[in-house]
N, C-alpha and C positions, 0 to 999 in steps of 0.2 A: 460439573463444569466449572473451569475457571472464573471469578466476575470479569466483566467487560474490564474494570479498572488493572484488572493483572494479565488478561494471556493475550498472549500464550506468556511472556515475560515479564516478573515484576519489575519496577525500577531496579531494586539491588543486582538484579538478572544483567540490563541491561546498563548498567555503570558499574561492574565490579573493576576491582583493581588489578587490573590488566593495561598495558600496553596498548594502544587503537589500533586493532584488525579487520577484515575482511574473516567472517565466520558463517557456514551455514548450519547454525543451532538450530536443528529439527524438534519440533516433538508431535507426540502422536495428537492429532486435533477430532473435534466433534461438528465435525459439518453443520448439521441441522442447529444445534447448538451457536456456533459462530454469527449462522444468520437471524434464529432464533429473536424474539424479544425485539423489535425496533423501536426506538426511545421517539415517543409521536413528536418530539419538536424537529429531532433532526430529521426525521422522515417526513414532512412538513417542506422544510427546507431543501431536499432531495427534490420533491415535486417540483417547487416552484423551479429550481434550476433548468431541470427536464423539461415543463415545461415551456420557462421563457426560450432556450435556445439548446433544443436536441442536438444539433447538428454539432456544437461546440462540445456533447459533452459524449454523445454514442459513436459507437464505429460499428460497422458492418455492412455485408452485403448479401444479395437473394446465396448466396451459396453456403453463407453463415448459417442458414436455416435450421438444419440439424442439431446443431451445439443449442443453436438459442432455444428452440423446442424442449429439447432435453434439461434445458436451465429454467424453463418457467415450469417445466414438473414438479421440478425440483423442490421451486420457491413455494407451489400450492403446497407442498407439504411442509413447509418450513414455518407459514406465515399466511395461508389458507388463502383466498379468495380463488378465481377461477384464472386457469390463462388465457392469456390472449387469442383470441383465436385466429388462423391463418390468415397473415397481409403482411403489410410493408414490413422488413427486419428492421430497420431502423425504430419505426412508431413502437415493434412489439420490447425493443432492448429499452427504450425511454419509461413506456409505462411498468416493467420489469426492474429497472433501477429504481423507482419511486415507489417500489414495494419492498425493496430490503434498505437496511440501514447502510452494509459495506458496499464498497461499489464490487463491481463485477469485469473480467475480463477474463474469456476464453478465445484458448488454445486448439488447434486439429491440428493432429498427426497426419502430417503429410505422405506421401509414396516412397517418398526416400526415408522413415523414419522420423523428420525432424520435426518439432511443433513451433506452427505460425501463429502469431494471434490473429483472430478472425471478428473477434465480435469484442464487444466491451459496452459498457456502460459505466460510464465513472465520471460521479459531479463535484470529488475532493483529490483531484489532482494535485500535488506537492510541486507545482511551479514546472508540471511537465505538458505538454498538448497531444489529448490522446491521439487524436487523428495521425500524427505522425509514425505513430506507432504499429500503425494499422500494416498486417501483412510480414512483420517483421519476426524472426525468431527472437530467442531469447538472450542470445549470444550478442547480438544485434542490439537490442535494446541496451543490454550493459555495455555497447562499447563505451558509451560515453561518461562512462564514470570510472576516475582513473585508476588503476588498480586492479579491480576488479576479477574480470574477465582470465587473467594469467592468475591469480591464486583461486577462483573456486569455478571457472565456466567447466571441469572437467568434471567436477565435482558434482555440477547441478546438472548437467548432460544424461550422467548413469543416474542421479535419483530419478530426472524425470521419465527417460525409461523403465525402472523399476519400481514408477507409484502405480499401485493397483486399487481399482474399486473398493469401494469401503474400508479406504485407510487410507484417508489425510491427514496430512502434516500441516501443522504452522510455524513460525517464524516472525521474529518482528525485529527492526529495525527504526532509528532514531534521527532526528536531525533538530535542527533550530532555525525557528522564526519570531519573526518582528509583529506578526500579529494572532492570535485563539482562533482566526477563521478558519472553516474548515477544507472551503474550496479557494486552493491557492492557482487556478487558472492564471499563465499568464496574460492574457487577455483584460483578467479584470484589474492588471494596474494595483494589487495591493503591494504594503508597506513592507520594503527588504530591510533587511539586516545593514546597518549603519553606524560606523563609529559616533559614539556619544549615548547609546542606546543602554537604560538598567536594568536591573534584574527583574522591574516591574513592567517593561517594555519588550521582556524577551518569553519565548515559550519553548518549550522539549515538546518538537509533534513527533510522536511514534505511530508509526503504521504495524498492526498488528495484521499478518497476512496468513489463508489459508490456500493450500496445493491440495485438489482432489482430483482423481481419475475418472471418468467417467463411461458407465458401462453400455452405455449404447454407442455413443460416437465415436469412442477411445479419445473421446479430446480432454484436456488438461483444466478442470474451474482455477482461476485464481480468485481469492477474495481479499479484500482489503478493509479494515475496518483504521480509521484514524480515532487517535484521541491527542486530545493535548493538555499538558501539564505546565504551568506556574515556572518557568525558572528559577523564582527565589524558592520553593518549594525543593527542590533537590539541593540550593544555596544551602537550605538552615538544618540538613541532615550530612553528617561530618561523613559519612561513610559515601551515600551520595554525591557528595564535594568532589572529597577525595577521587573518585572515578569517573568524573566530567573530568577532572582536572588533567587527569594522564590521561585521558584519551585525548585531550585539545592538544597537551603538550607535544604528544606519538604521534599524532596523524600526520599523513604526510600532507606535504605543502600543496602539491597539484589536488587531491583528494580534498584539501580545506577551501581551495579556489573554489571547487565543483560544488562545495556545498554553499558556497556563500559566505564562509567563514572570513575570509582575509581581513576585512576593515573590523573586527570587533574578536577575532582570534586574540589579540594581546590583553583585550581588557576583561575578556571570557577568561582569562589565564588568570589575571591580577584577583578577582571576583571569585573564583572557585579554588584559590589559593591556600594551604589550613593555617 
């Protein structure tokens, strides 16, 4: 298995010298492995979240049952302890996220084929609010990021059809912020992205994510593991640079709003410049 530090994509993976696209770089993942191993500080800091304020950070309902059942099997065997046993879904996804390190969010396959998200547990949301999320397909969720949806929703349509039990895929994906915390809830009021901000002010958060099937529900695990990295740490590696640089350059403008880009996209340019 990959270390936590590289997968599924090491930086050179994830900055090569390419033009800034919309890509869905699959590779084949190790479930048990993904959740495997939770680092006791950040699992620490999972709890405390969960438990100062569930509500903010679980979604689900009595009808989520099934998926969630099927996902604390899962975890006893990933990271041992006992599941929870039969009551409220919401209490059982809170003490379920505070047992793995990535957060959690599953999918059921609905009657017409398409998958909703039903349940979740996630305490490191990237400045998104899961609750809105709730009940929404997938297509759904990316409307809101510009691009998107017209180069790969057709894409990820037929994979998600076509993932089968014991064979997950991961994927990861990158953005920037203004502070190394891990849960960017907007609620909690942290520090955005700001023109004046250095290289010592800024971080590369990557969400390292994993797609698995699931053989009793048919519903879809997603998992997310965040990590975050140094901005001047990619600065002082010229290949690095070089592929921050063209993607700030390439990206489109509506896609650079969405990320927060706009006020510090010229001085990210000047900064990662060779």
């Amino acid at each position: 298995m990959a270390s936590k530090e590289a997968m599924p994509l090491s930086l050179p993976e994830l900055f090569p010298d390419q033009d800034y696209r919309f890509h869905l770089t699959l590779r084949k993942g190790d479930l048990a492995g993904f959740f495997r191993q939770p680092d006791p500080v950040v699992l620490a800091e999972r709890q405390r979240w969960f438990g100062e304020d569930p509500g903010r950070y679980v979604v689900g309902e009595a009808d989520a049952e099934p998926l969630v059942a099927e996902a604390e099997a899962l975890a006893t065997g990933w990271v041992g302890g006992a599941a929870t046993p039969a009551g409220d879904v919401t209490r059982r996804l809170a003490r379920l996220g505070g047992r793995l390190e990535p957060d959690l969010v599953l999918m059921a396959r609905e009657a017409d084929g398409v998958f909703r998200l039903r349940a979740g547990a996630v305490c490191f949301p990237s400045a998104w609010v899961p609750a809105e999320k709730h009940g929404l397909t997938l297509d759904e969720i990316h409307g809101v990021v510009p691009g998107l949806n017209p180069a790969l929703a057709p894409a990820i349509g037929q994979f998600l059809q076509r993932l089968r039990p014991g064979a997950p895929y991961e994927r990861a994906n990158w953005g920037l912020a203004a502070t190394p915390e891990l849960n960017l809830h907007p609620a909690l009021g942290r520090p955005r992205l700001s023109a004046g901000l250095g290289p010592a002010q800024l971080w590369v958060r990557i969400e390292d994510q994993i797609l698995a099937a699931l053989p009793v529900t048919g519903g879809i695990l997603f998992g997310i593991r965040v990590r975050v990295v140094e901005l001047a740490q990619l600065l002082a590696e010229p290949a690095l640079r070089a592929g921050l640089h063209r993607a700030l350059v390439t990206m489109p403008s509506e896609l650079a709003a969405y990320k927060g880009l706009v006020s510090v996209r010229d001085e990210l340019i000047r900064m990662s410049r060779g």
